[in-house]
DRENDO-1510 file (C-alpha; in Angstrom, 1 decimal, always signed):
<recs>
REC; n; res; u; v; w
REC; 1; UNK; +61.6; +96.3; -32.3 .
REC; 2; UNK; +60.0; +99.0; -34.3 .
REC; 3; UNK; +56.5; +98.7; -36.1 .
REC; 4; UNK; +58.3; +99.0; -39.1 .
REC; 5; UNK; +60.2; +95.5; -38.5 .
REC; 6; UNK; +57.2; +94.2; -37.0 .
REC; 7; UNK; +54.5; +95.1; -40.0 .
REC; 8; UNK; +57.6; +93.6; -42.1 .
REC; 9; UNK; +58.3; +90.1; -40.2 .
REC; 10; UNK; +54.4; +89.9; -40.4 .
REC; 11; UNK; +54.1; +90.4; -44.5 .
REC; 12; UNK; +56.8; +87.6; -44.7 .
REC; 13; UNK; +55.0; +85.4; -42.1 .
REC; 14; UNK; +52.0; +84.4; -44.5 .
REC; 15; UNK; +53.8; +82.0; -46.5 .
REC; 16; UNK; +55.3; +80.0; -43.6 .
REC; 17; UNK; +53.5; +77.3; -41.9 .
REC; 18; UNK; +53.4; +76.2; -38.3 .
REC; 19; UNK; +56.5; +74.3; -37.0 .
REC; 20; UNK; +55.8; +73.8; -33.9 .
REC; 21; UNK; +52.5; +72.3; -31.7 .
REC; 22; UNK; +51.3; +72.9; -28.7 .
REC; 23; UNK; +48.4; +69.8; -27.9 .
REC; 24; UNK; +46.9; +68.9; -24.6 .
REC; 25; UNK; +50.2; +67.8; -23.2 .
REC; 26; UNK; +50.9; +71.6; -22.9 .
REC; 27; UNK; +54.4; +73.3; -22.6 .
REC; 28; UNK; +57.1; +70.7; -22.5 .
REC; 29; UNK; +60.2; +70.8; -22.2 .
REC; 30; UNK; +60.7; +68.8; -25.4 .
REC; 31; UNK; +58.7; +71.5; -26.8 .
REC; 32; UNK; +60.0; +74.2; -25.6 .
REC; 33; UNK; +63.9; +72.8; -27.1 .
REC; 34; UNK; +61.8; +72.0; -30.3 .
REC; 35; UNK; +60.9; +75.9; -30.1 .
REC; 36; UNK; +64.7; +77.0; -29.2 .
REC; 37; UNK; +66.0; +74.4; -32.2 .
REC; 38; UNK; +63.7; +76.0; -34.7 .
REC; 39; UNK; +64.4; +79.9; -33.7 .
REC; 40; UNK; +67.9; +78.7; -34.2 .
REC; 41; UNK; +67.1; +77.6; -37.6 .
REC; 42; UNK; +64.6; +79.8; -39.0 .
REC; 43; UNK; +64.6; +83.2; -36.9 .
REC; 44; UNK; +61.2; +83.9; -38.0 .
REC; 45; UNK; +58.3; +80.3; -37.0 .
REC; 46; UNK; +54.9; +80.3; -36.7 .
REC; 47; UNK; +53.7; +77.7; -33.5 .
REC; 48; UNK; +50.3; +76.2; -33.3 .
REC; 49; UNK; +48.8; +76.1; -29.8 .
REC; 50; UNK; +45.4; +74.1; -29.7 .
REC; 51; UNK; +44.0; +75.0; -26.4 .
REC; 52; UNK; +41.9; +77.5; -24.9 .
REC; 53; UNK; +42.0; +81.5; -24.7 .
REC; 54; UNK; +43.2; +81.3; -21.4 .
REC; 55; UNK; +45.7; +78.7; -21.5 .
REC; 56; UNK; +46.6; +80.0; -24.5 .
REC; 57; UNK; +47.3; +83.2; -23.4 .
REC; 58; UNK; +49.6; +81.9; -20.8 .
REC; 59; UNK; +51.3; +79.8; -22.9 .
REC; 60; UNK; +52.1; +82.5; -25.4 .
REC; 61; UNK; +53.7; +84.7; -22.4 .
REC; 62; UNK; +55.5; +81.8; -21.3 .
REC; 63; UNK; +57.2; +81.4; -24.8 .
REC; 64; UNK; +58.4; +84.2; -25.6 .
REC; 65; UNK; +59.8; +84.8; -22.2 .
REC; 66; UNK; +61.7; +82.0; -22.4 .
REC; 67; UNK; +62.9; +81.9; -25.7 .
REC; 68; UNK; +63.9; +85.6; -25.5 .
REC; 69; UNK; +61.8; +85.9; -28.7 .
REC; 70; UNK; +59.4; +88.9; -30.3 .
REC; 71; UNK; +55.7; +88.0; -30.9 .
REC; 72; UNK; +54.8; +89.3; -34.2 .
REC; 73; UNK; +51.5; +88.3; -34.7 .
REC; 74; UNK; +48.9; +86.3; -32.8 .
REC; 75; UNK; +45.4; +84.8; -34.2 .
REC; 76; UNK; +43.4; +82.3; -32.9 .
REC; 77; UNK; +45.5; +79.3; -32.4 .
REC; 78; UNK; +48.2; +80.5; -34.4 .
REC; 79; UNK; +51.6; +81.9; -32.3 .
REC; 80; UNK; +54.4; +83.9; -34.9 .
REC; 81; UNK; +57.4; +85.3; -33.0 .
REC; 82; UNK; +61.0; +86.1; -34.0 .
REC; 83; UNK; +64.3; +86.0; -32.6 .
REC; 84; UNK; +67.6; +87.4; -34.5 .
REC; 85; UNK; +70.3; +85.1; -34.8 .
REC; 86; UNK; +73.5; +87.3; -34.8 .
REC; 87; UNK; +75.1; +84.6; -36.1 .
REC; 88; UNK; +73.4; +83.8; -39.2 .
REC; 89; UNK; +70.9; +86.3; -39.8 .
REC; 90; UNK; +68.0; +85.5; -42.1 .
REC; 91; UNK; +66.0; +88.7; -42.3 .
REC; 92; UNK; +67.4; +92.2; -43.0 .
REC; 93; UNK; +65.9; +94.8; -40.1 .
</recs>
């Protein structure tokens, strides 16, 4: 994804709030589906993770690799990544 898309997504991302959390239980697997589900959904979510830098950190790789998803944007607890639906495609790139 270009910067272009990226400085794009992240303008749109403002206005939407968190759909997902990330608490002390940590990655799930119901989590991770909840992720999946709303990537589905919404192409574009925002995913709080309330932990520390580090764990944070790995928890942000480990999201996106799985979910086949961009990051966007990422400040302080606050995940926003993106992944096209080629079925139903909510943003124009």
């Amino acid at each position: 994804m270009n910067k272009n898309a990226i400085k794009y997504l992240r303008g749109i991302s403002h206005n939407i709030k968190p759909v997902v959390m990330v608490a002390d239980k940590g990655l799930t697997e119901n989590v991770m589906n909840e992720i999946d589900i709303a990537l589905d959904k919404h192409e574009l979510i925002k995913i709080k993770i309330r932990t520390d830098r580090e764990t944070r950190n790995q928890f942000i790789s480990e999201i996106v690799n799985q979910t086949n998803s961009e990051q966007i944007h990422s400040i302080g607890q606050t995940l926003t990544i993106f992944r096209r639906n080629p079925k139903n495609p909510q943003y124009e790139i």
